[in-house]
ZAMARGU-4260 file (C-alpha; in steps of 0.2 Angstrom, whole numbers, plus 5000, padded with zeros to 4 digits):
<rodrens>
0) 5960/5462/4634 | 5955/5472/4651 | 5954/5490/4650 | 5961/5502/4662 | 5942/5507/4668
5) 5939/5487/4668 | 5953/5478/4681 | 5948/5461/4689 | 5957/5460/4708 | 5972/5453/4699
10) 5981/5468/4708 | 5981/5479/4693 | 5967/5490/4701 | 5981/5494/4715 | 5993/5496/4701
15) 5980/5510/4692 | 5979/5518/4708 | 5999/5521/4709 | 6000/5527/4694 | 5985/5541/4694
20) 5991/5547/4712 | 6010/5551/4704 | 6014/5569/4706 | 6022/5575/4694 | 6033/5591/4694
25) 6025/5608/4690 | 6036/5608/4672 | 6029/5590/4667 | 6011/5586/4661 | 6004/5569/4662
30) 5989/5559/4654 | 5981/5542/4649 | 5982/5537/4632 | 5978/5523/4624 | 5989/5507/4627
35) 5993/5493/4619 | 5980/5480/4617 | 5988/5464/4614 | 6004/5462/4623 | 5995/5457/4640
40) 5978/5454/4645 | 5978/5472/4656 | 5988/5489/4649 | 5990/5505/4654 | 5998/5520/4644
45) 6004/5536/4650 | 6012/5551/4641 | 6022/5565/4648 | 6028/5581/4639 | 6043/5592/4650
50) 6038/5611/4646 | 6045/5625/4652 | 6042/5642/4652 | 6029/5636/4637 | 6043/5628/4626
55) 6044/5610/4626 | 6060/5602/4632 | 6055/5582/4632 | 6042/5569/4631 | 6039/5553/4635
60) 6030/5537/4636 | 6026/5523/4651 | 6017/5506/4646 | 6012/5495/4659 | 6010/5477/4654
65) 6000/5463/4667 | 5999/5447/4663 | 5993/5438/4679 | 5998/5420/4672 | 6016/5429/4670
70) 6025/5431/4652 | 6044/5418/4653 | 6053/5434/4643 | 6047/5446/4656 | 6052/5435/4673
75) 6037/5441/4681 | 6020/5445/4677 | 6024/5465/4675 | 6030/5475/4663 | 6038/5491/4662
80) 6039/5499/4645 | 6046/5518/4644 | 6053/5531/4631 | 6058/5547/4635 | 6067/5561/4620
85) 6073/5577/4624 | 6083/5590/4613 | 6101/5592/4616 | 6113/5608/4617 | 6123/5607/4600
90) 6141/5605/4609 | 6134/5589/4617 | 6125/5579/4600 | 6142/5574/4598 | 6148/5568/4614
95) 6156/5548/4614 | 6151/5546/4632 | 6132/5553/4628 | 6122/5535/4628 | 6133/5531/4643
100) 6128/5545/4652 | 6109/5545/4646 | 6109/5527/4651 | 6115/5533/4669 | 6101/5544/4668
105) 6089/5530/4667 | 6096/5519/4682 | 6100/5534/4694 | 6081/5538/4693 | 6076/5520/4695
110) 6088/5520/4708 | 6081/5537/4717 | 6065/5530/4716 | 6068/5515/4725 | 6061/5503/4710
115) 6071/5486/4710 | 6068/5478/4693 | 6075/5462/4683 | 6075/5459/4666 | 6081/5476/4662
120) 6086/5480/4644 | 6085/5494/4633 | 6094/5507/4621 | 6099/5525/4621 | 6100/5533/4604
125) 6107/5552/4599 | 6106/5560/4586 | 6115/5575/4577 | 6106/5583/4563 | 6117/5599/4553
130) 6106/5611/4541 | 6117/5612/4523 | 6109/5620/4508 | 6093/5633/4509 | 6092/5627/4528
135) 6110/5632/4532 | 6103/5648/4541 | 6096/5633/4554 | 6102/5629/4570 | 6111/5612/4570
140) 6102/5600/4581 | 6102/5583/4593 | 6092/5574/4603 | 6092/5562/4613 | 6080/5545/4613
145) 6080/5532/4629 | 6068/5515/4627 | 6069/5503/4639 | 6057/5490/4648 | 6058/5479/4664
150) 6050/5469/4675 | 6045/5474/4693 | 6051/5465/4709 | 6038/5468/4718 | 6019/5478/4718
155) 6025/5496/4720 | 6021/5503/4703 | 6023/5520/4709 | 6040/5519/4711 | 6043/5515/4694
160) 6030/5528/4689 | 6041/5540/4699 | 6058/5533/4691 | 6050/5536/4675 | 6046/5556/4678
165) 6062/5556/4684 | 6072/5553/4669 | 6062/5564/4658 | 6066/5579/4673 | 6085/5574/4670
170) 6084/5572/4651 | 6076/5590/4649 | 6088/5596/4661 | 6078/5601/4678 | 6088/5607/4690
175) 6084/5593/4705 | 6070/5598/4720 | 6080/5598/4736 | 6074/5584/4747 | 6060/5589/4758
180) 6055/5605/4746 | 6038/5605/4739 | 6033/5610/4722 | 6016/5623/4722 | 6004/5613/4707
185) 5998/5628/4695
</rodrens>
């Protein structure tokens, strides 16, 4: 297993590079943590929490996989690996279409992003949790859970980098940046 400080030329390097220069909103913060070390000979883990006005609103989760020799399951020798949460409004928990609209969420950003993928698959979970009993003073609460992984079409990790970030803006509920508005970095 390569390290993310430790790439060969085998196009990860460019891959790293990518994902450092992202530019993530001012309301989401992004770091390194440690990534998988035996699902493909180079990884690369980043998490992400949404916070606003210093409450926290989502998080997430990007893994990318390389395997130069390429894995059959993955149709390429990338892998994208994400998971993103965030709390819902308590009308919503309940909501039929929710995972339809949540999944939506996920392939309007890779769309936005421009990040063409294959071998696309994942799940969109919600959750509705009522307070009985000593905790019926409690709010009732939901949430909302999107895992999914795919496989790149082509080199520009960025973009799915980008696609990524996007989704946890959407699922936190950001109001969109109008094209060509630039967000000043705190």
């Amino acid at each position: 297993m390569h390290s993310a400080d430790d790439p060969d030329d085998s196009g990860f390097r460019s891959a790293l590079a990518q994902l450092r220069d992202l530019r993530p909103r001012t309301e989401i913060e992004v770091e390194e943590a440690p990534a998988p070390q035996r699902l493909a000979p180079y990884a690369i883990a980043l998490t992400a929490d949404v916070v606003v006005d210093d409450e926290e609103r989502g998080s997430g989760r990007l893994v990318l996989l390389h395997d130069p020799d390429g894995q059959e399951a993955w149709e390429g020798t990338w892998r994208v690996v994400v998971f993103g949460k965030a709390e819902l409004e308590t009308g919503m928990a309940g909501d039929a279409m929710l995972n339809d609209v949540g999944w939506s969420f996920l392939t309007d950003a890779l769309a936005e992003a421009d990040a063409a993928v294959t071998a696309f698959g994942g799940t969109v979970t919600t959750t509705h949790s009522q307070p009985y009993g000593a905790m019926a003073g409690r709010e009732p609460a939901g949430e909302l859970e999107i895992r999914a992984s795919w496989t790149p079409v082509d080199d520009r990790i960025g973009a799915h980098g980008a696609a990524w970030l996007g989704l946890l803006a959407t699922m936190a509920g950001l109001e969109p940046i109008a094209p060509g508005v630039s967000q000043l970095r705190r």
